[in-house]
C-alpha positions in Angstrom: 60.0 -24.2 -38.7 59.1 -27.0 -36.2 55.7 -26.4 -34.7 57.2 -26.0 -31.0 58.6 -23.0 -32.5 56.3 -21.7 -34.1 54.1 -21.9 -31.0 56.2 -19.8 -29.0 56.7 -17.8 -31.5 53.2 -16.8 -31.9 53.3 -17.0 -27.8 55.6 -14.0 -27.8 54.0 -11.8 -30.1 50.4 -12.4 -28.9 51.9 -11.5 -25.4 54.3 -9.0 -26.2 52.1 -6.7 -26.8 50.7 -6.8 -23.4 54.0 -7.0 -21.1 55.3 -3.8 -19.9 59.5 -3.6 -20.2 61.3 -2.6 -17.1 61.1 1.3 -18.4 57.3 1.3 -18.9 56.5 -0.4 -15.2 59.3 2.5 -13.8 57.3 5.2 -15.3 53.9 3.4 -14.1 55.7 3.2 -10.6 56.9 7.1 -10.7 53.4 8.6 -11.9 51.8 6.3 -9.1 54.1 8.5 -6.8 53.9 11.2 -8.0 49.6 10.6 -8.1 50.0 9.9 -4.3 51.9 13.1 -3.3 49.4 15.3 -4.9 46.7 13.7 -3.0 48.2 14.2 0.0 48.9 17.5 -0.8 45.0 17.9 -1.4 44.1 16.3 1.7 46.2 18.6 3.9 44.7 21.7 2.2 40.8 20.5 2.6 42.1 19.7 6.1 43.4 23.0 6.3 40.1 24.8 5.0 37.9 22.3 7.1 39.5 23.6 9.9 39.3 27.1 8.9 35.7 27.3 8.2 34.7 25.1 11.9 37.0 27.9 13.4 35.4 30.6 12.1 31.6 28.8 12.6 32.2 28.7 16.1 31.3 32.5 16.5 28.5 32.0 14.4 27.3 29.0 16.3 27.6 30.9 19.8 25.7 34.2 17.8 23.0 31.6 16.7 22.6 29.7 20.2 22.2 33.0 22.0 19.8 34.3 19.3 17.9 31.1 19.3 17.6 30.5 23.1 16.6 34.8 23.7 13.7 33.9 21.1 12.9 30.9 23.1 12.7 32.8 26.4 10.9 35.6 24.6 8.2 32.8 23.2 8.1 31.3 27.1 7.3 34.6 28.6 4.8 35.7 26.2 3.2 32.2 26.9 3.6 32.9 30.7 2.2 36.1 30.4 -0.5 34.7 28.6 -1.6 31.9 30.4 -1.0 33.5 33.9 -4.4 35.7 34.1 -6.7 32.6 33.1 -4.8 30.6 36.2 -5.1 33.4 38.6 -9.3 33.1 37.3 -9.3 29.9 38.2 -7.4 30.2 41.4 -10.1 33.0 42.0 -12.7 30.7 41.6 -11.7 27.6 43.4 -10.6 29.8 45.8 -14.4 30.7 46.6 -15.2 27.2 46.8 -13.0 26.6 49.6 
């Protein structure tokens, strides 16, 4: 064997290990498909539930606003109704000054 031969020789079975055939890069190409259409499929459905769950937290969000902003006028009255008879004293007082 003449050492050009021999070279390729040992060229084609260090590399055929490594090179797909036609059949093997099909079936590479098909479960690459294949891996796309199920993620699609699994984005529509967290779409899907996404949209599900902001529909349904909508109520919620209105029940929470009006609970928070009636706790917030409840706290601003209390305050008025606290701080109202220590402004009427000094009203009163300046008042006398006048």
């Amino acid at each position: 064997m003449d050492l050009n031969r021999y070279t390729l020789l040992l060229y084609i079975m260090a590399h055929g290990l490594t090179l797909q055939t036609d059949r093997e890069i099909r079936f590479e190409q098909r479960c690459q498909r294949k891996k796309i259409e199920q993620q699609k499929v699994d984005r529509a459905i967290r779409l899907e539930i996404r949209e599900t769950n902001r529909e349904g937290a909508v109520g919620n969000n209105s029940e929470i606003a009006n609970e928070v902003s009636s706790e917030i006028s409840r706290l601003t009255q209390k305050r008025r109704n606290f701080t109202t008879p220590r402004y009427s004293n000094f009203v009163s007082r300046f008042s006398r000054f006048c």
